[in-house]
N, C-alpha and C positions, 0 to 999 in steps of 0.2 A: 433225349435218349428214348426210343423205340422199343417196348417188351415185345418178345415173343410170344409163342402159342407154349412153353415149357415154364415161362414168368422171368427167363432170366434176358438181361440187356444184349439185345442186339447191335450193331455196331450198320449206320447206315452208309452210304456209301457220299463221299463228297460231291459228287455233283447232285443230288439226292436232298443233300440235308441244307436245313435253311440253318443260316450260325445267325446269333442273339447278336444285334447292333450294338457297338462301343463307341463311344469317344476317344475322337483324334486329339492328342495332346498339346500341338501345336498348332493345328486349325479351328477345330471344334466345330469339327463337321460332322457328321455319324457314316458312320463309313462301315460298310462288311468286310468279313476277313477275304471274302474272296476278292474284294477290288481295295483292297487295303493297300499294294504298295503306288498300284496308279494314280489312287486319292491324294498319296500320302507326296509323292514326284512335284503333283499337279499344286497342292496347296503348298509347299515349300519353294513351288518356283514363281507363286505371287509374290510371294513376301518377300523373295529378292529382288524381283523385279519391282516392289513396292520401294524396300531398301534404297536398293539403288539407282531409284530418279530421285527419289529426296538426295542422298549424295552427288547426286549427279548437281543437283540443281546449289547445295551449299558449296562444291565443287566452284562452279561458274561464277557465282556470286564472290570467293573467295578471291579467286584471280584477276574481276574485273576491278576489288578494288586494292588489289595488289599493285595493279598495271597504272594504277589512276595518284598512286603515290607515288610510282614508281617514275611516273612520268613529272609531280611536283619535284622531288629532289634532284630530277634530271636537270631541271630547268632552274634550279638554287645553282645547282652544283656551277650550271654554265654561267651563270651570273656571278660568281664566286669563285671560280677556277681562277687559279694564278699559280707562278712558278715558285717553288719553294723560297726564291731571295725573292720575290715580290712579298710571300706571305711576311719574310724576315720584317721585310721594311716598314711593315703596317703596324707589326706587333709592335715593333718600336715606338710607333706614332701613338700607340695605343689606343682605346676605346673610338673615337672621335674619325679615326682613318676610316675605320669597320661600319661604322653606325652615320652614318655623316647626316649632322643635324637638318631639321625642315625649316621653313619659312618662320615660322612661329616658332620656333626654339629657338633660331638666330637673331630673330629680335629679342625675347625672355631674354638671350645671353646678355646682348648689349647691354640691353638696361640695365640686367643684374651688374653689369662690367663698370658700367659708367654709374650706376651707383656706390662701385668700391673703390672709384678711380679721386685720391684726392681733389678737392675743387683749391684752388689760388686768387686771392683776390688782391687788385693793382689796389695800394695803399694810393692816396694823395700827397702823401709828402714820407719824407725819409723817417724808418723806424727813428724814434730816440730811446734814450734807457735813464730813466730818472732815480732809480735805484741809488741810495747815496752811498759812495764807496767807503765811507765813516760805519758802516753798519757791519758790524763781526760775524762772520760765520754767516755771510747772507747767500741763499741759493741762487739759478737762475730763476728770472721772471717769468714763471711759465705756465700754463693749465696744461694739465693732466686729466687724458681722455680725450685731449682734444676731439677725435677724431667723430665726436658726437653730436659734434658743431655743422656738419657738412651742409644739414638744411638750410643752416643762421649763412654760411659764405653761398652754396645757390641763388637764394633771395638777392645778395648782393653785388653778385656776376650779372645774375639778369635784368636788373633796372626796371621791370616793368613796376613793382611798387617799392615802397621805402621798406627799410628793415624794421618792425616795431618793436621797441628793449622796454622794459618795466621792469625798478627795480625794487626790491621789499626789504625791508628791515626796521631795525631799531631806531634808538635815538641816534646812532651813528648818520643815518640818512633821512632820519626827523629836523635834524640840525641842516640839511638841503647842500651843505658846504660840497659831502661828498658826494653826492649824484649831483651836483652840477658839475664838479670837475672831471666825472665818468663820461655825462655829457659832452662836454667841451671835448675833452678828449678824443671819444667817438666820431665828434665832427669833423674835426682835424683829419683824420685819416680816411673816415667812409665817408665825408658829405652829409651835408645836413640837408632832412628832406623837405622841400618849402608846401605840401599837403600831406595828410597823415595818411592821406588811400590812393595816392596816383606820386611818380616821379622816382627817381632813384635818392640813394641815401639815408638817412637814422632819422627816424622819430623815437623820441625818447619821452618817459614818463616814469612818476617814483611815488612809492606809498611810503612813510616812516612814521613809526608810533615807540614815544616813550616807554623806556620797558618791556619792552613785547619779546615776547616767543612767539614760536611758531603756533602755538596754542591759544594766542592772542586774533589769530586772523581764519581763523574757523567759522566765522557769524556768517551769515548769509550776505548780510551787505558789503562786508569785502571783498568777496569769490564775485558779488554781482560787479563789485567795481572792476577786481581783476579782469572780467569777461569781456567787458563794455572794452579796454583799449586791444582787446584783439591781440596780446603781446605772438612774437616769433619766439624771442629770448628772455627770459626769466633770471633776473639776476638776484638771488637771495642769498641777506646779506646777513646773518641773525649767528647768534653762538651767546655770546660778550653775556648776557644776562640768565642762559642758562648756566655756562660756568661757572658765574661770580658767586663766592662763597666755597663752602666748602661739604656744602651736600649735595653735588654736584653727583646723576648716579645714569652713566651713560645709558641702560637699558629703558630707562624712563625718558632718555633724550632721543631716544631710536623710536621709542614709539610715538613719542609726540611728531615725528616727522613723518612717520606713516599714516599719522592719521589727517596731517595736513597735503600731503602730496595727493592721499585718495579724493581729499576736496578740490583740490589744485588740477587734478586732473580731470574732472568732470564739467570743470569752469573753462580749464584754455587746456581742451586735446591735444591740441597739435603745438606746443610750447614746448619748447626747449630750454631745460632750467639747469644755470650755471649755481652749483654751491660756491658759497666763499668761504671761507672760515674765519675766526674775530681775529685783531690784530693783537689779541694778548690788553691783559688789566693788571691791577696790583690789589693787595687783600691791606689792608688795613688793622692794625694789632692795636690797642690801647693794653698801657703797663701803668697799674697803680702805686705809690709808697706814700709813706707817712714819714716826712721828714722836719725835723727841730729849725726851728731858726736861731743864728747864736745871739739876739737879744729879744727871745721868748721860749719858754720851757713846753709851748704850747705845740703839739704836731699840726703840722698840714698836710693836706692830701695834694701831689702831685701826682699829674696823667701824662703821661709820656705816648705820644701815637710812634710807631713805626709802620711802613709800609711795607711789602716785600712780595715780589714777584707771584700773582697765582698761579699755583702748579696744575690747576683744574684748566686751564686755557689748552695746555696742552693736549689732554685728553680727552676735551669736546674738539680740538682740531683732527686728531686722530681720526672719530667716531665720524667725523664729517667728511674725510677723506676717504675711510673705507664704505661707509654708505653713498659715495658717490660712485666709488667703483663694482660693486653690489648690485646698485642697481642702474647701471650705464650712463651716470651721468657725469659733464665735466667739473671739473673744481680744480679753481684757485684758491691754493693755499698760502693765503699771507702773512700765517705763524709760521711758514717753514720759511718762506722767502725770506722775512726780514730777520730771521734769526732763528728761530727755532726755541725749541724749549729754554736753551743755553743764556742768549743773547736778545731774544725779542722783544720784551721789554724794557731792558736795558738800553738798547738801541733806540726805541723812540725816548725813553727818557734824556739821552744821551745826545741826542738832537734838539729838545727842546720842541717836541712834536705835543707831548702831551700837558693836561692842564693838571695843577695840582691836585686834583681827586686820582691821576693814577687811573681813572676810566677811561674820560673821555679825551678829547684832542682838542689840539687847536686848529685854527684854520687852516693854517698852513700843513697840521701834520692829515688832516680832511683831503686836505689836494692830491698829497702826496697820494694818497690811497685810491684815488678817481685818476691820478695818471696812471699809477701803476697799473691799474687792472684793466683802464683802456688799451697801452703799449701790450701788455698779455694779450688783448685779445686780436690787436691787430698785427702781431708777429705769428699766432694762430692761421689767424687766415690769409697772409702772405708766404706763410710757409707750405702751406697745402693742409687741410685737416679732414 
């Protein structure tokens, strides 16, 4: 503002007066009021033109890679195009039409295929069935599971080596009667193999210990013996002395078998182990009295024994049937075949199989036991397993 020669504010004229510089709020340039709308044109038409190559430019980038997928699906689509009753037909075919497998998955398949494809192996001579038709309430002669055997009939299709079987148990096969007749039997139908490491057919071999459980064969030196014959098939034959009696307490019979299959398994990996179950015992009762004789006033002690069927056979059969299907392995059950709880020892008694103790057997009821579970195993693997 300008004073006068009177002291009051004169009013200068605009071309005249200089105006005090401000900032531009959108540029931040300093701009006067007299070039203030040209400044103001000039800096807002940067900044569009700033604007607008960055847009330009995410513009471009946007389209080329619009054009660039545009051009993928093109080329699916034409690889994929087909007429509505084409698509019908596929979907029908399901997955497999659509995807159609590579080189390496079409093998994967096979093998996986011809791994689930039963194997059949040609017997040497005609099944027989030794089963005596005198035994009541007797099932078929069969293992259950079979189908866990496929490694044990491969070995045996292929010929290039013998099959190697080891069997374990008790005094049942301490006494040798019954694996030789498991033996015998096996020959008869696969061949018997004339070296233990070249040629086709059964090498056979057997452990048996008086009294034994499964908790009997835990030491080192028998897992080392197990090792040493290299078994394929594992045939264990044990029960008969955990059940005898009558503290018979299956949770303690499950674990002892866990804790011998963890050794079993570290000694022969690759075996395959058939359970058997016992063929049934009898319990033994003694009944005391004191009776008069009629010429003396004097008592006597008389002992009267009775025998009668153990009901604990049963339920180590059970325990052993469903811990083979528990944990994928096969089992024959030779308390259900010959009779089951009802009939099974009645039945070898009734035959004149077993010896007066009610345990154990006679030779001939030993045999019986070694055909039978031979004919099981070779109607197994003539039938496909």
């Amino acid at each position: 503002m300008v004073m006068n020669n009177t002291g009051k504010p004169h009013k200068a004229n605009r071309e005249t007066h200089t105006p005090r510089p401000r900032w531009h709020c959108s540029t931040w340039t300093k701009v006067t009021q007299g070039s203030q709308s040209s400044h103001s044109q000039s800096s807002n038409r940067k900044f569009y033109l700033i604007v607008g190559g960055w847009l330009a430019l995410l513009g471009i980038a946007v389209a080329a890679s619009l054009s660039q997928s545009g051009r993928h699906f093109a080329a699916e689509g034409e690889g994929t195009a087909k007429m509505p009753e084409a698509e019908e037909e596929e979907r029908e075919k399901g997955p497999e039409a659509l995807f159609p497998p590579t080189t390496a998955d079409s093998a994967t398949a096979d093998s996986a295929r011809q791994a689930d494809c039963p194997v059949k192996v040609a017997l040497k001579k005609d099944l027989q069935h030794a089963l005596p038709h005198t035994f009541r309430n007797a099932q078929p002669n069969v293992i259950t599971n079979a189908a866990y055997l496929r490694s044990v009939a491969r070995i045996l299709n292929e010929g290039k080596r013998p099959l190697r079987v080891l069997q374990i148990g008790d005094s049942h096969v301490a006494g040798k009667t019954f694996p030789l007749s498991l033996r015998q039997t096996l020959y008869d139908y696969f061949g018997q193999a004339e070296q233990p490491d070249s040629g086709a057919g059964v090498c056979f071999n057997f452990f048996g210990r008086n009294g034994a459980t499964s908790s009997h064969f835990l030491t080192e030196s028998y897992m080392q013996k197990f090792a040493e014959k290299c078994p394929d098939l594992i045939v264990l034959s044990l029960g008969t002395n955990e059940a005898h009696g009558m503290g018979y307490r299956p949770e303690q019979h499950e674990v002892q078998l866990n804790n011998f299959f963890k050794r079993l398994r570290e000694a022969c990996p690759n075996a395959v182990v058939l359970l058997t179950t016992p063929p049934g015992d009898y319990l033994t009762t003694s009944y005391v009295n004191y009776r008069r004789t009629s010429r003396s006033k004097q008592k006597r002690r008389h002992v009267r024994y009775v025998k009668r069927p153990n009901p604990m056979s049963s339920r180590c059969a059970d325990l052993i049937a469903r811990y083979g299907a528990e944990h994928q392995m096969p089992v024959w059950n030779m308390f259900d075949i010959c009779g089951g709880e009802q009939a099974a020892q009645r039945n070898w008694v009734a035959g004149h199989y077993m010896r007066p103790d009610r345990i154990h057997f006679q030779p001939q009821g030993y045999a019986l036991q070694g055909k039978l579970l031979g004919e099981a195993l070779a109607k197994a693997m003539s039938e496909g397993c």
